[in-house]
Every structure is written in C-alpha cells, then in structure tokens.
C-alpha positions as CSV (number, residue, x, y, z in Angstrom):
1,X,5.2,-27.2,-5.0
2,X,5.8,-23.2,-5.0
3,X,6.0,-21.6,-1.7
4,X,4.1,-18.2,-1.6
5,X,4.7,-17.7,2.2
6,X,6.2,-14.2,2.8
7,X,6.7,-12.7,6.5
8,X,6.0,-9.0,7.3
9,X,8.3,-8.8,10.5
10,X,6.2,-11.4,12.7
11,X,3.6,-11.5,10.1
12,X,3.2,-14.5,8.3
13,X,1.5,-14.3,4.8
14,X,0.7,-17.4,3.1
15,X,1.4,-15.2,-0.2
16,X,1.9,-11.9,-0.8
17,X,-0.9,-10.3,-1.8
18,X,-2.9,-7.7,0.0
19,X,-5.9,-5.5,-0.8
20,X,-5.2,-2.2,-0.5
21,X,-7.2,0.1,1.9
22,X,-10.2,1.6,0.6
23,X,-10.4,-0.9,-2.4
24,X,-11.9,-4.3,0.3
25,X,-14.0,-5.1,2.4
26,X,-15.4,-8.4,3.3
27,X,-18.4,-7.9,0.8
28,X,-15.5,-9.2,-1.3
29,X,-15.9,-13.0,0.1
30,X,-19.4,-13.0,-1.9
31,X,-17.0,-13.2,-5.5
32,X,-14.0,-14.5,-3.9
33,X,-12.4,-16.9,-1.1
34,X,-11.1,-14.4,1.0
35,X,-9.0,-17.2,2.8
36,X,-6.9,-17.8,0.0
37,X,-5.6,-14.0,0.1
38,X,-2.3,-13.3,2.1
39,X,-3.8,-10.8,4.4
40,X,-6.9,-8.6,4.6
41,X,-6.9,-4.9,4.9
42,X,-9.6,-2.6,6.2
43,X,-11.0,0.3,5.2
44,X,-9.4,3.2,6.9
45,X,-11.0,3.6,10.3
46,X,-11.3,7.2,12.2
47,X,-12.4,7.8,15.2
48,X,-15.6,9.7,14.3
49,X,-17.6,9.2,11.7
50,X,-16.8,10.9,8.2
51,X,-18.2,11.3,5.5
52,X,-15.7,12.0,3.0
53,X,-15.4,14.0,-0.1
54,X,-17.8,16.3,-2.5
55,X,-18.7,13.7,-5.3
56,X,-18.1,13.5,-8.2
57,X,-15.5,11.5,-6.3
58,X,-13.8,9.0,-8.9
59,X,-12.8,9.7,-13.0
60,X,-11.5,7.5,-15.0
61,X,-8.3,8.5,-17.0
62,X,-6.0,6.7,-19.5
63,X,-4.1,4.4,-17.6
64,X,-5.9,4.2,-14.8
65,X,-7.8,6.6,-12.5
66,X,-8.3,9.4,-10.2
67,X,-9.9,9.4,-7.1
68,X,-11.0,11.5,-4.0
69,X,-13.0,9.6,-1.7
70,X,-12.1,11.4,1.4
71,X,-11.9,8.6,4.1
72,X,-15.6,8.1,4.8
73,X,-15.9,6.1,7.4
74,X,-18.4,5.0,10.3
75,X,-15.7,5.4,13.3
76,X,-14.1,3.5,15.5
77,X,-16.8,2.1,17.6
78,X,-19.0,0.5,14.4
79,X,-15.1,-1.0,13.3
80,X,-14.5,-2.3,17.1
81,X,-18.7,-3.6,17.5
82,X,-19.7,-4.1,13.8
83,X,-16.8,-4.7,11.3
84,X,-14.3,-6.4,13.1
85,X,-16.4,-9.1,14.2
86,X,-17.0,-9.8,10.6
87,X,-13.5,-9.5,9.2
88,X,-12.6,-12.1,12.1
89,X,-14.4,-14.9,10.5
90,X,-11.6,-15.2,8.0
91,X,-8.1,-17.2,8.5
92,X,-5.7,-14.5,7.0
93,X,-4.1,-11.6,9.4
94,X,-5.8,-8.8,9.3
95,X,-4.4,-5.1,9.0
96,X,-6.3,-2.2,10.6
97,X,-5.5,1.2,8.6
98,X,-6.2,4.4,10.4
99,X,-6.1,7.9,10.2
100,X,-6.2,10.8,12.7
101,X,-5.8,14.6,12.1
102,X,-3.6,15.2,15.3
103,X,-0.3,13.2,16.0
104,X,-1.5,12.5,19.6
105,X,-4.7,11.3,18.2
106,X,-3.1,8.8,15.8
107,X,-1.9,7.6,18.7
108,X,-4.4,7.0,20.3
109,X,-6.6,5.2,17.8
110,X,-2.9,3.1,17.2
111,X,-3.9,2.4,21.3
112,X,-7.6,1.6,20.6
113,X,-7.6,-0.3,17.8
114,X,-4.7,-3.0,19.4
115,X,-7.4,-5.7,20.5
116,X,-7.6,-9.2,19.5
117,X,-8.4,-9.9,16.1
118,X,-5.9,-6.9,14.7
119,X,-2.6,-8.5,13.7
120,X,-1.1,-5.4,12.2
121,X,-2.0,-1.9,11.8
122,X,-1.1,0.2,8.7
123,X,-0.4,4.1,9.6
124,X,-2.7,5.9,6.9
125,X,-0.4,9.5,6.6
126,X,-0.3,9.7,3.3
127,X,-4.1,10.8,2.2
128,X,-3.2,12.6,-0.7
129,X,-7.0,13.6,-0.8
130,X,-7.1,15.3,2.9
131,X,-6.1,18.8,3.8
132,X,-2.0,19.1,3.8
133,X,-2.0,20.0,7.5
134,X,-4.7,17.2,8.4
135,X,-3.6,13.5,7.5
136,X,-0.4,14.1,4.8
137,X,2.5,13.7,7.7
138,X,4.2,11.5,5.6
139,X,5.3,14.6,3.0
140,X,7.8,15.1,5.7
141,X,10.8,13.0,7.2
142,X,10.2,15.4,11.0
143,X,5.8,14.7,11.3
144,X,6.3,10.8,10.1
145,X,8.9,10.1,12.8
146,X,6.7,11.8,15.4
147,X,3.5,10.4,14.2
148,X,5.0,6.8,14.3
149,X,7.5,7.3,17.2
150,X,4.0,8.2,19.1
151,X,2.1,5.1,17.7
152,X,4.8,2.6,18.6
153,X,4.8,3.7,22.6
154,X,1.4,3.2,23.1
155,X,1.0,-0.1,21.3
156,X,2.9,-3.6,20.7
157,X,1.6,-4.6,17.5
158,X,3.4,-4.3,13.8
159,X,3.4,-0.9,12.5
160,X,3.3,-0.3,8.8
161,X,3.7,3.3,7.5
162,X,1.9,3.8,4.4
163,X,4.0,6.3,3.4
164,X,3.3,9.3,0.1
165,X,4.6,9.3,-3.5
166,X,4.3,13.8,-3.1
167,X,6.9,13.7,-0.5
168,X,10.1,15.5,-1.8
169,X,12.6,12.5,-0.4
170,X,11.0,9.4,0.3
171,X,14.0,7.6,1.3
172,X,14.2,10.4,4.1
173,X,10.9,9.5,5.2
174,X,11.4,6.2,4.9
175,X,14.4,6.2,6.8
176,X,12.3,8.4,9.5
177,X,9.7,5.7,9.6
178,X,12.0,3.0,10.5
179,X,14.1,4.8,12.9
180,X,11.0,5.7,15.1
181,X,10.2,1.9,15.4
182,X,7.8,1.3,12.1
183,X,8.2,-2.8,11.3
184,X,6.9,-2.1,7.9
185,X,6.4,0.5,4.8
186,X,4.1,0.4,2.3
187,X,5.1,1.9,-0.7
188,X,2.7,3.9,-1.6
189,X,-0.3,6.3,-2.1
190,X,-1.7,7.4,-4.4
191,X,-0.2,10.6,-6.7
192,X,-1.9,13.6,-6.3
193,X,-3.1,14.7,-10.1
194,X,-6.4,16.9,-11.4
195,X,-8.3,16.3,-14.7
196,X,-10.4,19.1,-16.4
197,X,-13.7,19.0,-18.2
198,X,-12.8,20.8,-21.6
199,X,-17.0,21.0,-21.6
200,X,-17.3,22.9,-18.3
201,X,-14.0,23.8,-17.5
202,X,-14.7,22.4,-14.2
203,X,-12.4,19.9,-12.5
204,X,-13.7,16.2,-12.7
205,X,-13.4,15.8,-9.2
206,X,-15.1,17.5,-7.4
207,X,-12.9,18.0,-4.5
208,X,-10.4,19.6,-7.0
209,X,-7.4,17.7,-7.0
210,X,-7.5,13.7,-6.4
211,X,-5.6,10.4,-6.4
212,X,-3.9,9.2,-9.1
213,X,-3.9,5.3,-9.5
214,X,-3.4,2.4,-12.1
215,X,-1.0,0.8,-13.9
216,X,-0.1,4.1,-14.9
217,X,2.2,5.0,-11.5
218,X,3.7,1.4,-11.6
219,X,7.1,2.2,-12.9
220,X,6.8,5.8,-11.0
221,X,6.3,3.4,-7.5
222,X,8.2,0.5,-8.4
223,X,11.2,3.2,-8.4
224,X,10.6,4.4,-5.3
225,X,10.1,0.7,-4.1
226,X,13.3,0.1,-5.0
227,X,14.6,3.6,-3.3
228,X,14.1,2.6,-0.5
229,X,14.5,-0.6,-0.5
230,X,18.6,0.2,-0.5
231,X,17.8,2.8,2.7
232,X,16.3,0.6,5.2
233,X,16.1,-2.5,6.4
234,X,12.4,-3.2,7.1
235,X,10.4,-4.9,4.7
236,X,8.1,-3.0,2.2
237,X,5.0,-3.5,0.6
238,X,4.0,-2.2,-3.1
239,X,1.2,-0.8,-4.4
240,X,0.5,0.7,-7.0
241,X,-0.8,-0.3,-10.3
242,X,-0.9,-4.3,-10.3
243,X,-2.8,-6.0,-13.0
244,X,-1.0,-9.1,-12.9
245,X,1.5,-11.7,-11.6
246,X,4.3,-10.4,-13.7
247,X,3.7,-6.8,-11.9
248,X,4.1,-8.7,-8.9
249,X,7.3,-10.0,-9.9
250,X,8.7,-6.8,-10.4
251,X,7.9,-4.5,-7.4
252,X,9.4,-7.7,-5.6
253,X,12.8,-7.7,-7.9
254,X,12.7,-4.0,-6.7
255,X,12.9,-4.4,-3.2
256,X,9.3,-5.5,-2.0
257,X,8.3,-8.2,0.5
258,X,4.5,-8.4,-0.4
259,X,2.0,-5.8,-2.6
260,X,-1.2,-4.2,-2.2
261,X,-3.5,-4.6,-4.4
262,X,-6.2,-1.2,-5.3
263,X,-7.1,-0.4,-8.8
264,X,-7.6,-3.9,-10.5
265,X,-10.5,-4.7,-7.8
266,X,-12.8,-2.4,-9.4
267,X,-11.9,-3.3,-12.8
268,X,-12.0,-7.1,-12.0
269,X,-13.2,-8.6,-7.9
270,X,-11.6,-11.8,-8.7
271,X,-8.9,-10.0,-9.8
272,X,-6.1,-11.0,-6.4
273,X,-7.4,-14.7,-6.9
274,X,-6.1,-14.6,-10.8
275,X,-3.0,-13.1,-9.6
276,X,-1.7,-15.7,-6.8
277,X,-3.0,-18.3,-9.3
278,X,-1.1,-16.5,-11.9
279,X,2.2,-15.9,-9.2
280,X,2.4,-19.7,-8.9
281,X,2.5,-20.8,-12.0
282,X,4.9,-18.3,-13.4
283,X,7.0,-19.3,-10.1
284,X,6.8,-23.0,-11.6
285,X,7.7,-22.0,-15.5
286,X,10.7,-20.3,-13.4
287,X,11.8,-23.1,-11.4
288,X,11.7,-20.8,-8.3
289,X,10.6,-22.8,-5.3
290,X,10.2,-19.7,-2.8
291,X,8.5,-16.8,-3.9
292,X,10.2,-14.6,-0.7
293,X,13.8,-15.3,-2.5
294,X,12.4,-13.0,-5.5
295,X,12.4,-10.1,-2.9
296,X,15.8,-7.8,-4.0
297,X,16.8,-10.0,-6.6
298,X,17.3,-7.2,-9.3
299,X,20.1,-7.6,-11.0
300,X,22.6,-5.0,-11.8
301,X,23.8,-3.8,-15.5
302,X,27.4,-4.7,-16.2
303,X,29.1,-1.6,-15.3
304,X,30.1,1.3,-18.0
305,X,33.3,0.8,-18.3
306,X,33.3,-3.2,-19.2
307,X,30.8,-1.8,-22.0
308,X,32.6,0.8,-23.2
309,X,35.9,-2.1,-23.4
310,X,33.2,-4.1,-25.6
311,X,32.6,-1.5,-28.0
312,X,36.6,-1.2,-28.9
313,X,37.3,-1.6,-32.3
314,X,33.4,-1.2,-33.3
315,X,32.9,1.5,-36.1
C-alpha cells in the first residue's frame, strides 16, 4: 500500500493535496468527500467585510485563466461565528489564509484567528489583484520579513507565506520568510497579466490587470519551486496549474512537500479526488512506497564536460 502522508512542519497531511485559497469552500463536500483531501483551505479572511473587485472579474484565456476577484470576504467575525464552525466538521487540518492592508494589522488578525479548530494559517501577501501598497508585501524580501516577523510574535501556530511570482528575487523573499520564523512557503500566486477586447478595446477585466492561472504558469512556478527549494530549508507548497497526478509529481521532484490545488476546481469539482486517486496509482506503477521521498528527488544532468568527452571522435 502507497503512503501519501506528507508533514508540513507539525502538520500532518494524509496526502498532499490542498485547495488553494479562493478556489474551496465546504460547499465543495456536496460533490466531493472532503475527508479524503490532505488539508482544507479557506477563503481568505479580512477583518471587515469586502467586497472585492469591479466585475467582469474572471476571463478565460488559452491555457488557462485570468482573474481578479479582489478578496471579497464577510470578515473575521462571520469566519470565527459562521464558517469555522462548518469547516470543523471535517477530519483534515484546516488552514486559515488572511490578509490585512497594514503590517501591524496582519498581525493581528494572525492573533485572532489562532483559536481551536485553525491548524495552520497561510500569510495571503501576495494578492497580485490588490493595490501594490495594500496586500503585495511579498514583492519585497524587507515588508515579507516584517509582515511575518510580526505574525510569528503574536501567535504559536504554523505560518505559511504564500509568497508572489512578480517579485524580482523570490529566493530573497523566500529566504526573508524563513528567517523571520515562517514554517512554510507556498509557491505561489498567481501572475499578474491583462487581456484586451480587440471589439471594445477595453480590458477584459474589469479591474484592469488580473491573475494569471492554469496549466499555463506550471513550468514558470515549478521553476521557482525548485528556486527555492535549494535556498531554504522549510518545506514548500506548489500551486499553480495542476490538472493531474503527473503535475503533482513534478512540482514535488522540484523541491515541494505538498501542492495547492486552484484552477482545475472550476474546470472539474471532483477534480483533487481524481488526482490523489490518480497519485496512488502512478505511485504503485512506480514501485514508490512513500510519496514524501518524491520531494527533491530531481535528478541532475550528467555534467558538460563528461558529454562533451562522449561526443569525441563523432563527425
């Protein structure tokens, strides 16, 4: 029998798949056993309420798609009295993502949302969709060490830093992340891209610029994934553009732990089910007996020089 089990730092995942923020919720468990998933993930929770974006808020493009949703969300007092209550009737861990537009108040809701029931909370500053000086900290190495150095004083549980494909160097942030006491990265949001109307000439989206995600950004992430991988020591989680267990297999060659899981929801919302049916058997075909001892297993290409020796006497 294959063993899926993967561990975050002190989270224990009985495989490694994870939805991603903004693409769950537990309206999911009326398609799907939501038991059978390695963790849950919520939607990213605020403090206030918000109510996100200017629609037209989603566009489909070739390869995947773009998005601006804008972080609606209903606060963190519905999450605390409504939505917690309900993600709580489920056996996996559960991950609280949240977002703030201050450091200090990241901090705080990293404070507030450490109650029973939240087994991990993911560090949302990497929004390619909000205003640069309200929610993108993770564009640079200085405001993600702060923003997390913050969050880990005021609370004991895991910290994951979702962290941002736009940065310039996301090994420096990375690196940042880790050394201000994150226990995890996930790797990453989505890329920030715009598609025109050649009718109207007007943007599709209609907060200008939005997401970018799909099978499109794999290899783009899956890079980075792999980045980093070699610059810190924490586990990491990929996302980005998963359709199946193969893509799995990859972003945890590169360098992963676990994935997130986004984009294939909304095309298919039994989509993670196929994929951890799918990881085991292609697991089994392999004759690997522990999925976690895929994690870094890349292997190298012979080096240049024992190439160019084979190509001696070729003409």
């Amino acid at each position: 029998m294959v063993d899926l089990a993967v561990k975050i730092g002190s989270v224990v995942l009985q495989n490694p798949i994870i939805p991603a923020s903004g693409t769950f919720s537990t309206e999911f468990s009326q398609v799907i056993d939501l038991n059978r998933l390695g963790a849950l993930m919520t939607k990213t929770v605020s403090r206030h309420y918000r109510a996100g974006n200017p629609p037209p808020r989603v566009s489909e493009v070739q390869g995947g798609m773009i998005n601006s949703i804008g972080l609606p969300t209903k606060g963190l007092e519905y999450f605390l009295e409504t939505q917690l209550p309900e993600y709580k009737r489920f056996e996996p861990p559960l991950v609280c993502s949240i977002t703030a537009e201050k450091i200090d108040d990241f901090a705080a809701m990293a404070r507030d949302v450490s109650v029973p029931g939240v087994d991990a909370i993911e560090i949302n500053i990497s929004c390619p969709t909000r205003q640069p000086g309200g929610g993108n900290f993770a564009l640079n190495e200085e405001h993600t060490y702060k923003v997390v150095k913050q969050c880990r004083a005021v609370t004991t549980k895991p910290l994951w830093a979702k962290l941002s494909p736009n940065a310039g160097d996301i090994s420096a942030v990375a690196e940042a992340a880790e050394k201000a006491g994150a226990n995890a990265l996930t790797i990453s949001n989505t890329i920030l891209g715009l598609k025109i109307d050649t009718d109207t000439f007007l943007s599709h989206i209609g907060n200008g610029y939005g997401g970018l995600s799909g099978p499109g950004i794999k290899p783009i992430i899956m890079r980075m994934v792999n980045e980093c991988s070699k610059a810190v020591k924490i586990p990491i989680i990929g996302c980005g553009g998963i359709m199946a267990a193969e893509d799995v297999v990859e972003y945890m060659l590169a360098g992963a732990t676990a994935v997130e899981i986004g984009f294939l929801s909304f095309r298919n919302p039994t989509g993670m089910i196929a994929i951890i049916e799918g990881l085991t058997q292609w697991c089994e075909k392999k004759g690997v007996a522990r999925v976690a001892e895929l994690t870094g297993a890349m292997r190298a290409h012979p080096p240049r020089d024992t190439y160019e020796a084979g190509m001696v006497g070729i003409s």
